[in-house]
C-alpha positions in Angstrom: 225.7 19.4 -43.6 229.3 19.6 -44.3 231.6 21.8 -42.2 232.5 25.3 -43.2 236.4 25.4 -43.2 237.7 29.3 -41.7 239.7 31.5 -44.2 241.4 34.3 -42.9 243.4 37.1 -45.1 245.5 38.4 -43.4 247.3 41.4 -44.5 250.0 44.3 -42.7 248.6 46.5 -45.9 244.6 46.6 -46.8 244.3 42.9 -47.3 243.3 43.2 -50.9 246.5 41.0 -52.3 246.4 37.9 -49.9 242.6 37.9 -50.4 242.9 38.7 -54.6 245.2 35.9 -54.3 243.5 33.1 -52.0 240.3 33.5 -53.7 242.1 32.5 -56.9 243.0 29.6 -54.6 240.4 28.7 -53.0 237.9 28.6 -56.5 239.7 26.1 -57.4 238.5 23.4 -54.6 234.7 23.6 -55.4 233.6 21.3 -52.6 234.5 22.3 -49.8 232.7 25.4 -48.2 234.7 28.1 -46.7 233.9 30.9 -44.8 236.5 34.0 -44.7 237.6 37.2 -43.3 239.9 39.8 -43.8 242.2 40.9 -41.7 243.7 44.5 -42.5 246.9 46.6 -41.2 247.9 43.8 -38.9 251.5 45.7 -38.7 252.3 45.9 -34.6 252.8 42.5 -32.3 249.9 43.8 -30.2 247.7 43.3 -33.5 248.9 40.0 -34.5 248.5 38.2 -31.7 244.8 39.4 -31.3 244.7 38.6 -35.1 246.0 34.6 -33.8 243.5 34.8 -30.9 240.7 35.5 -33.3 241.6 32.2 -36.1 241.9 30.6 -33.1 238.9 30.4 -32.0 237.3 30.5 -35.2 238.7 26.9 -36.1 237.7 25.5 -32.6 234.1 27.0 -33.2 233.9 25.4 -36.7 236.1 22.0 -35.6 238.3 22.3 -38.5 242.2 24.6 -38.5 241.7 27.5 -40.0 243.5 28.8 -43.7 245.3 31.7 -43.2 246.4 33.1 -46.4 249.1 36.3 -45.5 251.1 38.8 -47.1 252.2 40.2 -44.0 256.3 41.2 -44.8 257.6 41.1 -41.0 259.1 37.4 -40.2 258.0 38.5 -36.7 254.5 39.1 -37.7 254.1 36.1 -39.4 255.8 33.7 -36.6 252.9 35.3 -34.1 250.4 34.6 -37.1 251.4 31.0 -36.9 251.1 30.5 -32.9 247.1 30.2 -34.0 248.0 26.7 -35.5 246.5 27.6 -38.8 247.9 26.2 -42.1 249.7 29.6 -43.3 250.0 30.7 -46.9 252.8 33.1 -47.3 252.0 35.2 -50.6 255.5 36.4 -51.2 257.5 33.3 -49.9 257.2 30.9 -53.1 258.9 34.1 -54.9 260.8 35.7 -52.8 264.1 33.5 -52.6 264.4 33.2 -56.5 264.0 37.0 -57.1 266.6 37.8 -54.5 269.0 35.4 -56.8 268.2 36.6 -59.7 268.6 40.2 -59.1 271.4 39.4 -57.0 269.7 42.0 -53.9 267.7 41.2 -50.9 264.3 42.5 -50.8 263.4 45.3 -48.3 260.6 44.7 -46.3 258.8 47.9 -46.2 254.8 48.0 -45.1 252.3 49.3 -47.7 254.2 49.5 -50.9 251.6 47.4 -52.9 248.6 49.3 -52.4 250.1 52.7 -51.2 251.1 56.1 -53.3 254.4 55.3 -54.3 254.1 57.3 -57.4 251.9 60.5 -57.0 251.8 60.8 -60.9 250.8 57.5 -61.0 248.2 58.5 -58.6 246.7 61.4 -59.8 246.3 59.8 -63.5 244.2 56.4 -61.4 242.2 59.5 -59.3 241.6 61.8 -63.0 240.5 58.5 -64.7 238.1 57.8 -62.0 236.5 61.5 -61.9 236.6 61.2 -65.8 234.6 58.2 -66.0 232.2 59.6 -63.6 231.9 62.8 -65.2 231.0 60.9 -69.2 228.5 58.3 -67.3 225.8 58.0 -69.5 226.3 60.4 -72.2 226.5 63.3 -69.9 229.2 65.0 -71.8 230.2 65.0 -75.4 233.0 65.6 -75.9 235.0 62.2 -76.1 238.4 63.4 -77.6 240.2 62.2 -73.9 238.8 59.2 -73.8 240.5 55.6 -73.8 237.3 53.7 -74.4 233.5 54.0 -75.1 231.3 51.4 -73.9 228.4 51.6 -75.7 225.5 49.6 -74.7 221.4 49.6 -74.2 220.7 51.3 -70.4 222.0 48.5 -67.1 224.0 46.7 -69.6 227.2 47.4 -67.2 228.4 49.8 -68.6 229.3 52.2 -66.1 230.3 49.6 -62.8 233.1 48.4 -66.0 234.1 52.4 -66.6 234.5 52.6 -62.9 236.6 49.4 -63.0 238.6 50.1 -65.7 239.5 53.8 -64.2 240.3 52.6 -60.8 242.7 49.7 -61.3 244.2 50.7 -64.7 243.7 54.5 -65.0 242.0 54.1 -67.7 239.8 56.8 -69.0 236.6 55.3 -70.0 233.4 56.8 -70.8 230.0 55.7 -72.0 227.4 55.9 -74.3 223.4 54.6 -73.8 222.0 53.9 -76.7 218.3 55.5 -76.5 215.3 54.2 -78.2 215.7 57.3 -80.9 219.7 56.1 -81.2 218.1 52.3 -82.0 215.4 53.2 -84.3 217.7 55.0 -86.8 219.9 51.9 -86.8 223.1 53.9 -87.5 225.3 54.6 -84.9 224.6 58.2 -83.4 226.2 60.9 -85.3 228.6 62.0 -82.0 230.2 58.7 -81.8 231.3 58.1 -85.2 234.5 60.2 -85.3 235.3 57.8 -82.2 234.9 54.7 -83.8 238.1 53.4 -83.2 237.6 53.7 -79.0 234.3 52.4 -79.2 233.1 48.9 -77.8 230.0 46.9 -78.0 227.9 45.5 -74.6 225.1 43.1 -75.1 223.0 41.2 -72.5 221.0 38.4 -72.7 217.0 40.4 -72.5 216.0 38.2 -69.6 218.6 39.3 -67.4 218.4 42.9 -68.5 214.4 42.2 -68.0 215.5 41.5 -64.1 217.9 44.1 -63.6 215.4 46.8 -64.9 212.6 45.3 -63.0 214.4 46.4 -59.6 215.3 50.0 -60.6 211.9 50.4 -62.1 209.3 48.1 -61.3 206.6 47.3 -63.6 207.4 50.1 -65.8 207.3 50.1 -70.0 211.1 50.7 -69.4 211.8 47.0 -67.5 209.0 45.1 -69.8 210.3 41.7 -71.5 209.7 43.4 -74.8 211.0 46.4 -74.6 214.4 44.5 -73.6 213.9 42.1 -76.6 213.7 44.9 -78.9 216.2 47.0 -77.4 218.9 44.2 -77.4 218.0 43.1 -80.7 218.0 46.7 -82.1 221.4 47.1 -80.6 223.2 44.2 -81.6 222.4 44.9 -85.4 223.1 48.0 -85.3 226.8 47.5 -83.5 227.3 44.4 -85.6 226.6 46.5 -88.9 229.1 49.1 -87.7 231.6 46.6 -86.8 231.7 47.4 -83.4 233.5 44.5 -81.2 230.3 43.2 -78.9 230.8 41.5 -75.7 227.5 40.1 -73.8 227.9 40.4 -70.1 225.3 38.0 -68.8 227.8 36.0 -67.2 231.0 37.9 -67.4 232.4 39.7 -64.8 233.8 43.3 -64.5 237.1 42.1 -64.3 236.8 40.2 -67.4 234.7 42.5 -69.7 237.6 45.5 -68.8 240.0 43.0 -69.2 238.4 41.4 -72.6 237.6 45.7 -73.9 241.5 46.6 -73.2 243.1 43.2 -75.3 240.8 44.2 -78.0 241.7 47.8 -77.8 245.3 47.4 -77.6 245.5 49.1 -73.9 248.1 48.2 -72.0 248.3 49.4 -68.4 249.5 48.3 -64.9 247.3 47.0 -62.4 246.9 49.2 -59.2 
C-alpha cells in the first residue's frame, strides 16, 4: 500500500486560509495519499516549536517529510516552523514582495486580520444574514421582501446547508422555499413566491440520491420511497422550468459551487469572509 504523505496547516489565525488554500493544492496531485492536520493560533515561540516537534515526528512515523502549508505572518514563527525539516509553503510569500512594490508600502504583519472582526458593520450584516437564513428555513416565514435569494427546491434538496453557506461567507440573506406535494400538484408556482420571482432559484436532484438522503432521515417511510422522489423531482422540474426558474441539480455539486453558481446568476456580488 502506498505511503500516506503528512500535511500540516499551520496557521497563527484559525487555520482556515493555509488549509482553503493547500487543499486547492493538494487536489491537484490525485495519486498520492495525504493525511493532514490543522494547526491553529500557532502565534508564541513556545507554540511553534511544539507545533515542529509534532511534523516531526509525524514524517518519521510515516517515513516520508511532512508538507507544511503556513500562513503564519511572524519570520520568527516560521524559521521555528522550518527546524521540523518539512517542505514549507508560505501562503503570503509568492505575493507579498510584488504587492509591497506596487503599492510602494511594506506590509504590517498583524495576527488575525484575515479571519477576525475588522469591520463590526461588516460583522453584524455576516451574523443578521446567518440568523435570517435560519429564521426563513423551510418556509417558516413569509414574508420574503429582505431576502437576497430563494432557493426553491423538493424537501433535502440542499437547500438550507446552501442558505447557511451563502449567509456565512457572503452575508447574503437567503431564504427557502419546500415545494410540498399540494405546491407540485398545482403545477404553478405557489401564489407567495410569485411577486419574488426575480430572487428565486431552482434546485433539482437526481431521485436516487434524494431516495438515499431521505431513507436516513426517515427510514422506510412513503416520504423516502423511490417513487415518491421520482414524482416529486419530476413534478418540480416542470413546474420551475415552465416558470422560467434557473434550475441547478446538486447531485454532485458542492455548496460552495451551487452558492457560487445561484449568486453569478443572480447578479450578487459580495466579499468572501
Amino acid at each position: 500500500m502506498e505511503a500516506v504523505r503528512p500535511v500540516f496547516y499551520v496557521s497563527d489565525g484559525t487555520g482556515i486560509t493555509a488549509e482553503t488554500i493547500g487543499h486547492s493544492l493538494l487536489t491537484q496531485f490525485s495519486g498520492v495519499r495525504f493525511s493532514s492536520d490543522r494547526l491553529p493560533f500557532v502565534d508564541t515561540p513556545e507554540k511553534a516549536v511544539e507545533a515542529a516537534e509534532r511534523i516531526r515526528a509525524a514524517g518519521e512515523a510515516r517515513g516520508l517529510r511532512p508538507i507544511v502549508v503556513n500562513s503564519c505572518v511572524d519570520p520568527n514563527l516560521n524559521h521555528l516552523l522550518a527546524e521540523s525539516g518539512a517542505l514549507m509553503l508560505d501562503v503570503f510569500a509568492p505575493f507579498i514582495a510584488p504587492l509591497e512594490q506596487e503599492l510602494g508600502r511594506s506590509r504590517e504583519a498583524q495576527i488575525g486580520r484575515a479571519h477576525g472582526i475588522v469591520d463590526f458593520a461588516i460583522y453584524h450584516q455576516r451574523i443578521n444574514a446567518m440568523n435570517y437564513a435560519l429564521t426563513h428555513d423551510d418556509g417558516i416565514k413569509p414574508d420574503y421582501s429582505d431576502a437576497d435569494v430563494i432557493l426553491v427546491a423538493v424537501s433535502r434538496a440542499g437547500k438550507t446547508p446552501t442558505c447557511v453557506y451563502l449567509a456565512l461567507q457572503h452575508g447574503v440573506k437567503a431564504a427557502n422555499y419546500p415545494l410540498t406535494p399540494e405546491d407540485l400538484e398545482g403545477e404553478r408556482l405557489p401564489a407567495r413566491l410569485r411577486q419574488y420571482r426575480g430572487k428565486l432559484f431552482g434546485l433539482t436532484i437526481d431521485p436516487m440520491r434524494l431516495h438515499q438522503i431521505r431513507q436516513e432521515r426517515r427510514p422506510d417511510s412513503r416520504y423516502a420511497q423511490l417513487d415518491t422522489c421520482r414524482r416529486e423531482v419530476a413534478q418540480a422540474e416542470t413546474m420551475l422550468r415552465r416558470e422560467g426558474i434557473e434550475l441547478l441539480s446538486t447531485t454532485n455539486a458542492s455548496i460552495e459551487e451551487i452558492a457560487s453558481r445561484v449568486m453569478k446568476h443572480l447578479g450578487i456580488n459580495r466579499e468572501m469572509y
